[in-house]
C-alpha positions as YAML, in Angstrom:
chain: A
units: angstrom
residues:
- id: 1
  name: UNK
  ca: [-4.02, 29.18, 22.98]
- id: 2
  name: UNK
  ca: [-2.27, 31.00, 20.12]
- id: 3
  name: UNK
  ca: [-5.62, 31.44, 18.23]
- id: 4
  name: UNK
  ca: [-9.03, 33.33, 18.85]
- id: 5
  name: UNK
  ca: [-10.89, 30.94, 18.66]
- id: 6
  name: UNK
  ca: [-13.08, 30.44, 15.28]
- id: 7
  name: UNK
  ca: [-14.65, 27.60, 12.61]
- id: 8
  name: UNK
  ca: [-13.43, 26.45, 10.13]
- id: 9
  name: UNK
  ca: [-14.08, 24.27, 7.81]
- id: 10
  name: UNK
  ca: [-11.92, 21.05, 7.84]
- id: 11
  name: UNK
  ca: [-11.25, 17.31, 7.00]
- id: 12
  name: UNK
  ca: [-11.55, 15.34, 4.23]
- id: 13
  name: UNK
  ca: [-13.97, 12.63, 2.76]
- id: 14
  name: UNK
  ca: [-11.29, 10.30, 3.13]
- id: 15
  name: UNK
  ca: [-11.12, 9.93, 6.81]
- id: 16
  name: UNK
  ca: [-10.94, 7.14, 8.71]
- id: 17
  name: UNK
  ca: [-13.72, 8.91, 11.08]
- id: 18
  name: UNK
  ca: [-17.17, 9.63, 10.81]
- id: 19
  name: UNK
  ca: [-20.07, 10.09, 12.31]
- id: 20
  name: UNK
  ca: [-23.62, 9.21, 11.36]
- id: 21
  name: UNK
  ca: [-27.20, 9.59, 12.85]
- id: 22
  name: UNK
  ca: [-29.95, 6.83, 12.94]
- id: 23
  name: UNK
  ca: [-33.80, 7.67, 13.18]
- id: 24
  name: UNK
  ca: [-35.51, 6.89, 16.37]
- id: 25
  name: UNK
  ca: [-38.28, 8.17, 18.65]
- id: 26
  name: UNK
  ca: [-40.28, 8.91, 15.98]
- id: 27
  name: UNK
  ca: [-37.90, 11.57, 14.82]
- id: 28
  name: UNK
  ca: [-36.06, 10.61, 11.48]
- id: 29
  name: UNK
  ca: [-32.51, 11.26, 13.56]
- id: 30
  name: UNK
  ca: [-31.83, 10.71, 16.94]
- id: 31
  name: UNK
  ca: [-28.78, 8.50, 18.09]
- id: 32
  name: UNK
  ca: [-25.06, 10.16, 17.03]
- id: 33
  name: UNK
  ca: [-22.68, 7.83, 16.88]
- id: 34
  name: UNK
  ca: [-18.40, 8.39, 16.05]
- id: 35
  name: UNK
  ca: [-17.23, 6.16, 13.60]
- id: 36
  name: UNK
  ca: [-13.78, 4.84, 13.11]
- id: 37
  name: UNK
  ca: [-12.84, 2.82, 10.14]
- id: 38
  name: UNK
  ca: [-16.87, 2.70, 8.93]
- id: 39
  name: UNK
  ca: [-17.97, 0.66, 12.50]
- id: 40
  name: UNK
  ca: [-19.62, 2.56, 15.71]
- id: 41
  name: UNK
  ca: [-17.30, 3.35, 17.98]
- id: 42
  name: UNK
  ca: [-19.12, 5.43, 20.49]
- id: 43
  name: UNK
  ca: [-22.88, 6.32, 20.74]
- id: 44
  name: UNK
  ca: [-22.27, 9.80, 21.37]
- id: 45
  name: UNK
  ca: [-26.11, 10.67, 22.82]
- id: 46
  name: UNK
  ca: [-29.18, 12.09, 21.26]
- id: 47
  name: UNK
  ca: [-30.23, 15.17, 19.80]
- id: 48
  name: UNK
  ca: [-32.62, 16.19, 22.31]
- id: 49
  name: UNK
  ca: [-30.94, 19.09, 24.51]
- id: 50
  name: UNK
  ca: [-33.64, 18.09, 27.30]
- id: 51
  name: UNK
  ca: [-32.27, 14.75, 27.85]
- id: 52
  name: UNK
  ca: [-29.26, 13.92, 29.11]
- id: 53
  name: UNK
  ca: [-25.70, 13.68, 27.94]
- id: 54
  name: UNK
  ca: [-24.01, 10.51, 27.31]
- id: 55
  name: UNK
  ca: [-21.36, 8.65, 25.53]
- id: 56
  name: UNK
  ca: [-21.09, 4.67, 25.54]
- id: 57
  name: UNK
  ca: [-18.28, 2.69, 24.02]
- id: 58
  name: UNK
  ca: [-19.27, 0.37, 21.52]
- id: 59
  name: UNK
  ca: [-17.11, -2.26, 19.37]
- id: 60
  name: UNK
  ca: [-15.45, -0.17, 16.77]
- id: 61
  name: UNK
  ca: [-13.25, 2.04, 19.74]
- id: 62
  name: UNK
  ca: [-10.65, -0.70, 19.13]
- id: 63
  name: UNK
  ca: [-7.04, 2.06, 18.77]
- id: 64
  name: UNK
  ca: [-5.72, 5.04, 18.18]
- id: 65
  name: UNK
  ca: [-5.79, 7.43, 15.10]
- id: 66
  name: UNK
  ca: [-2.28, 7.50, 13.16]
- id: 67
  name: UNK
  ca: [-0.70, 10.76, 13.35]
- id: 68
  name: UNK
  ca: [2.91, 9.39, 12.97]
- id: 69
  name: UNK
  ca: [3.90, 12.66, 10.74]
- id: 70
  name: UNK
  ca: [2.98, 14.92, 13.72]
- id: 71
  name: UNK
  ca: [4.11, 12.67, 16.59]
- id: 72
  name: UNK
  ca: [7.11, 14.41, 17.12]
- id: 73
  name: UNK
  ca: [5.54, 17.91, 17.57]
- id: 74
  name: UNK
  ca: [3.04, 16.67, 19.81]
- id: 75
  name: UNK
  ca: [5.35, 15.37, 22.29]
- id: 76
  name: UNK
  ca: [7.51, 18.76, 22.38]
- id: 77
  name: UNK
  ca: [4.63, 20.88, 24.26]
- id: 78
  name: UNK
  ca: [2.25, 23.25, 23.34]
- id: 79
  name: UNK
  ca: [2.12, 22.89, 19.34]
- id: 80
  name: UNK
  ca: [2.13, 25.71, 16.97]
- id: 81
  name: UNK
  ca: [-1.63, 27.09, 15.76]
- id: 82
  name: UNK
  ca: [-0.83, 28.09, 12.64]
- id: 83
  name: UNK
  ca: [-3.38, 28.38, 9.67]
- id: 84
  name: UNK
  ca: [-1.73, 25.90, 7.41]
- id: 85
  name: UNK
  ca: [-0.29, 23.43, 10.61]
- id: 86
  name: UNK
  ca: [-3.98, 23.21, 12.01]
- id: 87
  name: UNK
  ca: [-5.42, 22.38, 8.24]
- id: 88
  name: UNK
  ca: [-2.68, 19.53, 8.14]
- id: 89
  name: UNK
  ca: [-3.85, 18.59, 11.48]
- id: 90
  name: UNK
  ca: [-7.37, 18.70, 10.52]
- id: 91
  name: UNK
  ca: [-7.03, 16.64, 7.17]
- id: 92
  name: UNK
  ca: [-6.98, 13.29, 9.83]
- id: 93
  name: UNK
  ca: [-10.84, 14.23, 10.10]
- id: 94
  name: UNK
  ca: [-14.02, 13.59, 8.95]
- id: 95
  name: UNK
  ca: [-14.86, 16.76, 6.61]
- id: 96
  name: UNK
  ca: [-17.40, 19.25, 8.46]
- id: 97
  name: UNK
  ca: [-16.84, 22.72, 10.45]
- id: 98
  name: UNK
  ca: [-14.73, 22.25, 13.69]
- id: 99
  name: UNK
  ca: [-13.17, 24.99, 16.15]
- id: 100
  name: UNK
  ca: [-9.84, 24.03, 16.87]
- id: 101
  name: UNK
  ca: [-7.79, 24.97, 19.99]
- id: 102
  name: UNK
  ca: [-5.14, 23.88, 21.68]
- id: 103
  name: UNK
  ca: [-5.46, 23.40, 25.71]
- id: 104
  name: UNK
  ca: [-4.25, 22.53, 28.84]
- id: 105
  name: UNK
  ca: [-6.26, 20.46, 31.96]
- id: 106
  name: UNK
  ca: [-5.42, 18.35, 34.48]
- id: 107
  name: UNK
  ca: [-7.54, 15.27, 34.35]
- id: 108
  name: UNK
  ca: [-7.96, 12.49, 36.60]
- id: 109
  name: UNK
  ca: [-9.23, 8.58, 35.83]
- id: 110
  name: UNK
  ca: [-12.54, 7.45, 36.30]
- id: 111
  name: UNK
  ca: [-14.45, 4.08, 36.41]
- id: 112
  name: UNK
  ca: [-18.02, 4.03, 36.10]
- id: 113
  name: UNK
  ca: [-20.04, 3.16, 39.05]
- id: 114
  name: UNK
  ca: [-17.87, 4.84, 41.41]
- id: 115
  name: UNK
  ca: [-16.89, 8.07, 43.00]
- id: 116
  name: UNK
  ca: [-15.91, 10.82, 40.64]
- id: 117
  name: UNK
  ca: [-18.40, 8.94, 37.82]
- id: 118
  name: UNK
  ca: [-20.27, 12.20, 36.22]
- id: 119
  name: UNK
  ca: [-23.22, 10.03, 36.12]
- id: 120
  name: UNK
  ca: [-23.31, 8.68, 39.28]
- id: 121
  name: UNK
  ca: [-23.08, 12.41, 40.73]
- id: 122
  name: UNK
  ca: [-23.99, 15.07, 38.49]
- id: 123
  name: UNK
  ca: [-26.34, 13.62, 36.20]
- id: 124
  name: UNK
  ca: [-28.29, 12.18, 38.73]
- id: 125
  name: UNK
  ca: [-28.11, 15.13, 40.71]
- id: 126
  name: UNK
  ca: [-29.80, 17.11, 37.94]
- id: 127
  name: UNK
  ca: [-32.30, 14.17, 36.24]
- id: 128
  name: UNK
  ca: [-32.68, 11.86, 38.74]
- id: 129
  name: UNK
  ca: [-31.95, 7.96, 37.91]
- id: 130
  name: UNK
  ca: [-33.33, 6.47, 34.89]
- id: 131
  name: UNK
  ca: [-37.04, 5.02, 35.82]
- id: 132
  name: UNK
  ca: [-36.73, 2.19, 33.76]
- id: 133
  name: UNK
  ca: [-33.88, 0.76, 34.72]
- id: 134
  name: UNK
  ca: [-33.19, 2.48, 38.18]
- id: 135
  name: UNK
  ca: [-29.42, 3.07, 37.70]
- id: 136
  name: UNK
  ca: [-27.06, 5.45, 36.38]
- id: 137
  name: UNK
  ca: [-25.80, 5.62, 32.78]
- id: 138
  name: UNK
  ca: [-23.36, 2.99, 31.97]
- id: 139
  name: UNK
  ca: [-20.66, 4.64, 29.39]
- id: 140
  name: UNK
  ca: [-18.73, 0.72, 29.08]
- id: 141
  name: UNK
  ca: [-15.43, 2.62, 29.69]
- id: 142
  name: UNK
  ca: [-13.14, 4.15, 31.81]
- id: 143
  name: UNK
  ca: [-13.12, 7.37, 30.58]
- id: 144
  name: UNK
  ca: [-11.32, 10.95, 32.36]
- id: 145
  name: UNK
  ca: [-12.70, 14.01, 34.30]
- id: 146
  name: UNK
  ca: [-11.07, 17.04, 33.28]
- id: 147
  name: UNK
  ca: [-12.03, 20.36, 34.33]
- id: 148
  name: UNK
  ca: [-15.73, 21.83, 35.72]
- id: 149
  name: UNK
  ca: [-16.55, 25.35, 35.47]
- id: 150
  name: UNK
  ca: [-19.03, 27.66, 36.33]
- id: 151
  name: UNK
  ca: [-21.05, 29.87, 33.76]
- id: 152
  name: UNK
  ca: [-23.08, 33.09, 34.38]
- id: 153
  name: UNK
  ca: [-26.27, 31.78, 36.07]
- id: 154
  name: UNK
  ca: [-29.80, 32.12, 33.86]
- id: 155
  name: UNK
  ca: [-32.64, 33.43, 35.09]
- id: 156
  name: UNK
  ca: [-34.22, 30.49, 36.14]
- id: 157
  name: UNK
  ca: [-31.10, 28.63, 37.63]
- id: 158
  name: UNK
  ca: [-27.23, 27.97, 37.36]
- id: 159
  name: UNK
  ca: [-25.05, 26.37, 34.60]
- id: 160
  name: UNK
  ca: [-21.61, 25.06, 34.32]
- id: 161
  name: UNK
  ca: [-19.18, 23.26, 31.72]
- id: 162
  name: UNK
  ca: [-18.32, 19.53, 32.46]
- id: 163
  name: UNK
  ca: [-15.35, 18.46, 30.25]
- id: 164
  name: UNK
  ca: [-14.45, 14.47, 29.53]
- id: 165
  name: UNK
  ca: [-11.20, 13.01, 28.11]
- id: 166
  name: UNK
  ca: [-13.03, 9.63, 26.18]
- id: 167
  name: UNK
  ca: [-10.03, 7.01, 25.14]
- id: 168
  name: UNK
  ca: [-10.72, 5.25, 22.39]
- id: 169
  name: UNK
  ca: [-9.43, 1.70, 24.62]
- id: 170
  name: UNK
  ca: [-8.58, 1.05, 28.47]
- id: 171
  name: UNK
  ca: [-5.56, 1.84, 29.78]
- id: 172
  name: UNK
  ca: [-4.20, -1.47, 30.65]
- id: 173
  name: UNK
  ca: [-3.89, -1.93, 26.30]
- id: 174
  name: UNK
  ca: [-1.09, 0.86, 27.22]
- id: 175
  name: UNK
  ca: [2.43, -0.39, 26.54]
- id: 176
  name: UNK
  ca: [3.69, 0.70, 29.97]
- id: 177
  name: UNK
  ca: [7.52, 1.12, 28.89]
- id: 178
  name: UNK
  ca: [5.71, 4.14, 27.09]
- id: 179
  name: UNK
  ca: [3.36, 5.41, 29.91]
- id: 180
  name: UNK
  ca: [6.49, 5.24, 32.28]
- id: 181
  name: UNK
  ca: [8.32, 7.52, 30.16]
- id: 182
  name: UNK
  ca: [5.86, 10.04, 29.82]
- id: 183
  name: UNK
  ca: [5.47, 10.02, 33.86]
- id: 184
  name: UNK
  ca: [9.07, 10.59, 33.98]
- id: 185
  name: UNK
  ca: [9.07, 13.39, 31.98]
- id: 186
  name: UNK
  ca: [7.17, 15.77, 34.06]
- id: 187
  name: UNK
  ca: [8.26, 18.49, 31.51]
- id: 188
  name: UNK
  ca: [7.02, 21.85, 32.09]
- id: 189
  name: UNK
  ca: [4.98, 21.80, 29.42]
- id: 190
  name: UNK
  ca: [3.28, 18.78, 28.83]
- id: 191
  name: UNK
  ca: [3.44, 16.54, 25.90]
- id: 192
  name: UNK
  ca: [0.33, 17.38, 23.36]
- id: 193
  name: UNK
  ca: [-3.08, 14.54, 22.85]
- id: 194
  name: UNK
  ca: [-5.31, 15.05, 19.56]
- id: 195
  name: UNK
  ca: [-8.40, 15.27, 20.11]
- id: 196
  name: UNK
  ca: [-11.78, 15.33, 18.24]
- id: 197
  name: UNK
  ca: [-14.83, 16.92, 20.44]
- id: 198
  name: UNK
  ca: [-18.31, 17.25, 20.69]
- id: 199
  name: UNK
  ca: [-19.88, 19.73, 23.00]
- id: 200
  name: UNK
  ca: [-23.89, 19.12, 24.38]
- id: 201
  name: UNK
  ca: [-25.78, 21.94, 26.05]
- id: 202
  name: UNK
  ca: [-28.48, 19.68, 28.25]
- id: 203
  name: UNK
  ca: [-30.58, 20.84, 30.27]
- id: 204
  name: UNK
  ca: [-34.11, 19.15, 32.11]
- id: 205
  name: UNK
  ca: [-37.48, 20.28, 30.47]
- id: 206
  name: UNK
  ca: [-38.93, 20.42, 33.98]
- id: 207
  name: UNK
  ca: [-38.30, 19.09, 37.69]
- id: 208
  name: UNK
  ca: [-40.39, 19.24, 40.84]
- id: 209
  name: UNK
  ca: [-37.07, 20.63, 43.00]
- id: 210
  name: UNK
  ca: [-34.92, 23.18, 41.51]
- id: 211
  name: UNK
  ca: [-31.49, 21.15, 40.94]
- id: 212
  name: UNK
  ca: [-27.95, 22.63, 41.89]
- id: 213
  name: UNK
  ca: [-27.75, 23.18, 37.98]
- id: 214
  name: UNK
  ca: [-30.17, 23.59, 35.07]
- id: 215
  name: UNK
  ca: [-27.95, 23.96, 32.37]
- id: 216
  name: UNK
  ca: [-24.99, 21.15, 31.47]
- id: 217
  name: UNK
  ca: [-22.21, 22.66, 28.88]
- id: 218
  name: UNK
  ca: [-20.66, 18.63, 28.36]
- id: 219
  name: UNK
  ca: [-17.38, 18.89, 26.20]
- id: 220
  name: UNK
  ca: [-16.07, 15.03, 25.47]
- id: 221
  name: UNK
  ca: [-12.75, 15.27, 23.82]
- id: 222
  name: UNK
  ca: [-12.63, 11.88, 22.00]
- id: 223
  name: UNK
  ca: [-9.19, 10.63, 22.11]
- id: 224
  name: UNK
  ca: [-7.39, 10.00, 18.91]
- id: 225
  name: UNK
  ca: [-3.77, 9.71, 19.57]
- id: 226
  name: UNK
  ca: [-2.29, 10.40, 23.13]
- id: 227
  name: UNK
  ca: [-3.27, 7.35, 25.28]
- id: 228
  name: UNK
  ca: [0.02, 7.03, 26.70]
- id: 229
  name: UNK
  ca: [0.15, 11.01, 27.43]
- id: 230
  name: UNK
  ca: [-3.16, 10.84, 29.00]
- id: 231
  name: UNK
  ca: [-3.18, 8.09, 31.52]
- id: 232
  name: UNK
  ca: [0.36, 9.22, 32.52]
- id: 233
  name: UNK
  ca: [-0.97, 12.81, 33.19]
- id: 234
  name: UNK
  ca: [-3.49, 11.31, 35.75]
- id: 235
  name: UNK
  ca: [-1.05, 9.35, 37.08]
- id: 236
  name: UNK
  ca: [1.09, 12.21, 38.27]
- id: 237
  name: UNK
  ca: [-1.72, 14.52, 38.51]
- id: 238
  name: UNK
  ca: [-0.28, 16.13, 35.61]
- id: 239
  name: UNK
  ca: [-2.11, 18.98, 33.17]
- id: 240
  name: UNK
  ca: [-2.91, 17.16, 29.90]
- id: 241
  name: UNK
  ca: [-2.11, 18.88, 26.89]
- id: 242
  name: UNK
  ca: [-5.05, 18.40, 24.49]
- id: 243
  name: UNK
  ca: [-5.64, 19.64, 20.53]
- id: 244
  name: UNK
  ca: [-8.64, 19.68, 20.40]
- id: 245
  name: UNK
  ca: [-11.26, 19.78, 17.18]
- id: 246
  name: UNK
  ca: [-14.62, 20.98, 18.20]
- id: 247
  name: UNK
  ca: [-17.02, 19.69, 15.49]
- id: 248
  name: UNK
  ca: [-19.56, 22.01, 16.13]
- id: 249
  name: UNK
  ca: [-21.96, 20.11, 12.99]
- id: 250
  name: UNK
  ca: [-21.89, 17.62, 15.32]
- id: 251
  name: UNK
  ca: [-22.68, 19.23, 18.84]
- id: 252
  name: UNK
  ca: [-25.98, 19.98, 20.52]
- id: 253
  name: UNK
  ca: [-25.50, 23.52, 20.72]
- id: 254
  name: UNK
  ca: [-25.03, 26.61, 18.60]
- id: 255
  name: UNK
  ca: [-21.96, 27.87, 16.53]
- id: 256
  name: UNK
  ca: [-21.78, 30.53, 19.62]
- id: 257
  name: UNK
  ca: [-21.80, 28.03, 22.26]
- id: 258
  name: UNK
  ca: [-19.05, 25.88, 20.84]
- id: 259
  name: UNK
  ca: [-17.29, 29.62, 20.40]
- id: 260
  name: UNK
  ca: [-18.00, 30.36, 24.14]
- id: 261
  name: UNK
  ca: [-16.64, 27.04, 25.64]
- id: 262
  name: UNK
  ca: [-13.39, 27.34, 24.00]
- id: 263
  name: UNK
  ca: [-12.88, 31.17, 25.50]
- id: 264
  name: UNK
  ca: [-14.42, 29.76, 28.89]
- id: 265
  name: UNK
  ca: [-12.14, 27.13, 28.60]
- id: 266
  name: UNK
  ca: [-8.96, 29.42, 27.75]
- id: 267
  name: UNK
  ca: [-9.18, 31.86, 31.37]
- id: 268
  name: UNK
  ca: [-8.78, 28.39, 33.13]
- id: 269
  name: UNK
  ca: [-5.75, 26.29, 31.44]
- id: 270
  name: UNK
  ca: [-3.78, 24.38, 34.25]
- id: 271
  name: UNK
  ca: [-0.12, 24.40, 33.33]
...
């Protein structure tokens, strides 16, 4: 990562993104959803940092954001971090304040319901399954795993980052001449995804047994171009090389927390 990392403020009013909130228990906003093209495309969870994270794929994640003026630099490697490049870069999004950064993490596939599925494992692990439905979150898509790291431990209990690769549509949409190429490629630096991301600091308000974790740093990278890249990566068991927009307006935690992540993040890049 060329940059420290830091906000700015980018995007335009233009974009084909958005996001939007919508009232609900009893607060005047509560649901976040990412918007592409003016229809929901994800539900990207609540604004209650006691509940817990989630994403769920909804109608409007239907392809991939056009970045056909930078495709060529994102498929060289690491791209450059420039003031001016990342503003370019950052006109594709909504307008708001967003830390960008560039990383890199191997990532693997998962489908919901089975093993790897954060909230099959994790989530349960921490809030238990839902009591009115008795089951795990369903997210409606595949999504990938990338890295999990520990944080310095509170007082009352330990903490660590989770961080999700979202696609936008499954991988068998994937033109496979395309995916076969990238898995041939096996360059030493891997080809670059865009990203836009939202991180959620979650924690439980109480529990009657101390979980492994009372803290959950979740960092979804929401894929905007780099499908191809990405399921090839966890095909290999390749790093994934990810641009990534934090939209910190957006996240469930505080302009320092979204700061934090990205160094956290930055002592643990997988080449």
């Amino acid at each position: 990562m060329a940059l420290d990392p830091q906000i700015l403020t980018l995007g335009s009013t233009e974009s084909v993104l958005g996001f939007t909130r919508t009232g609900g228990e009893n607060w005047a906003e509560w649901d976040r959803f990412l918007k592409l093209d003016g229809k929901p495309a994800y539900h990207i969870g609540n604004i209650c940092n006691t509940c817990e994270f989630f994403f769920k794929r909804l109608d409007g994640a239907t392809h991939s954001v056009s970045a056909d003026q930078l495709a060529a630099t994102l498929a060289a490697g690491p791209p450059p971090m420039e003031r001016a490049w990342i503003e370019t870069v950052g006109a594709l999004l909504p307008l708001g304040d967003y830390v960008p950064f560039y990383t890199q993490a191997p990532i693997r596939l998962v489908t919901p319901g089975t093993k790897g599925d954060y909230y099959v494992e994790e989530q349960v692990s921490t809030w238990g399954v839902d009591t009115f439905w008795g089951l795990p979150h369903d997210p409606r898509t595949e999504y990938y795993r990338g890295r999990q790291v520990s944080l310095s431990p509170l007082a009352h209990g330990n903490r660590a980052i989770f961080e999700f690769v979202v696609p936008m549509f499954p991988h068998g949409w994937l033109t496979q001449d395309r995916v076969c190429e990238y898995r041939a490629r096996r360059a030493a630096e891997p080809p670059t995804a865009l990203a836009v991301s939202v991180l959620d600091v979650k924690g439980p308000a109480d529990w009657q047994e101390q979980p492994d974790l009372v803290e959950h740093w979740c960092l979804a990278h929401y894929l905007l171009d780099g499908h191809h890249k990405a399921y090839a990566a966890s095909m290999t068991q390749a790093s994934l090389g990810i641009l990534s927009f934090l939209a910190v307006d957006q996240s469930i935690a505080s302009p320092e927390q979204a700061i934090e992540v990205v160094r956290q993040l930055a002592k643990h890049v997988m080449a």
